[in-house]
N, C-alpha and C positions, 0 to 999 in steps of 0.2 A: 447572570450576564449573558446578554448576545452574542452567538458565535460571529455577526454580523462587525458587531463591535471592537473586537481585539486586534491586537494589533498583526498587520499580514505578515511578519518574521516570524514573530512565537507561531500563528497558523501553517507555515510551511514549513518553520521547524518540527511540527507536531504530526505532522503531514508525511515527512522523511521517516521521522519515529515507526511511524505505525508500520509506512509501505516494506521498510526492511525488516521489520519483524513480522510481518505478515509472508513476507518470500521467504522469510529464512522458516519461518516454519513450515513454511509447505514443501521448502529444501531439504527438510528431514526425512520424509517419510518417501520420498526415490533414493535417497540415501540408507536407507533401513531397507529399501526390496533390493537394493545391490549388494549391501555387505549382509544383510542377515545380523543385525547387532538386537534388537529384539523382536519376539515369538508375541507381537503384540497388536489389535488392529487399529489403523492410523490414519482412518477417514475422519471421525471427528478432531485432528491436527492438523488435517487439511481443510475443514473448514473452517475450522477458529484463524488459521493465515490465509485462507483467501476475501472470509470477511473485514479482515482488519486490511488488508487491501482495498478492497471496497471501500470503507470508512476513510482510509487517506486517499485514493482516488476522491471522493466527496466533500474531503477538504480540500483540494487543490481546485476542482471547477468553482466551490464559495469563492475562492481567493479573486479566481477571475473573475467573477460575476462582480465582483465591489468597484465601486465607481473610478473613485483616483488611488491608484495605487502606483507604486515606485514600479517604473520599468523592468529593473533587475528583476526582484520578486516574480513580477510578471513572467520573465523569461522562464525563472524557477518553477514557477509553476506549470509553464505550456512542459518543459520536460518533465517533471513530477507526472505530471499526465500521460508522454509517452510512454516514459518506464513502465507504470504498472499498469496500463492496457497493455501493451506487452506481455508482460510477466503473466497478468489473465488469463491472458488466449493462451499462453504456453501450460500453465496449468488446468487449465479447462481441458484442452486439447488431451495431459497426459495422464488426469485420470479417468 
């Protein structure tokens, strides 16, 4: 099936999914260089969360890009977009 096709709730719900498990894993590994909890290296952590960032950043511009879509959602999604361009450049910036 189309990602085109689904419906835009489950796509922003899906959307939310990923972008906070994408920041919270990238939230672990400044969390591990502050306390020392493991003796481990944690750039491949930080790419699998900022990719999955990525990937809900990419759902939330599809959701825009769809023609008639409910207002709300819409709004959900312009934030959805601020958040994790945000989040991006903060961890762009801090590795």
């Amino acid at each position: 099936m189309n990602w085109m096709d689904k419906d835009e709730e489950l796509l922003i719900q899906r959307s939310f999914i990923f972008g906070v498990t994408g920041i919270l894993l990238c939230l672990i590994p400044l969390a591990n260089g502050y306390f020392q909890w493991l003796d481990a290296p944690m750039q491949p952590l930080n790419g699998v969360g900022i990719a999955l960032q990525l990937f809900a950043l990419s759902i939330s511009v599809l959701i825009l890009r769809k023609r008639k879509i409910k207002e709300a959602v819409k709004e959900k999604a312009k934030k959805m977009i601020l958040v994790l361009t945000v989040s991006l450049i903060f961890f762009f910036m801090v590795i």
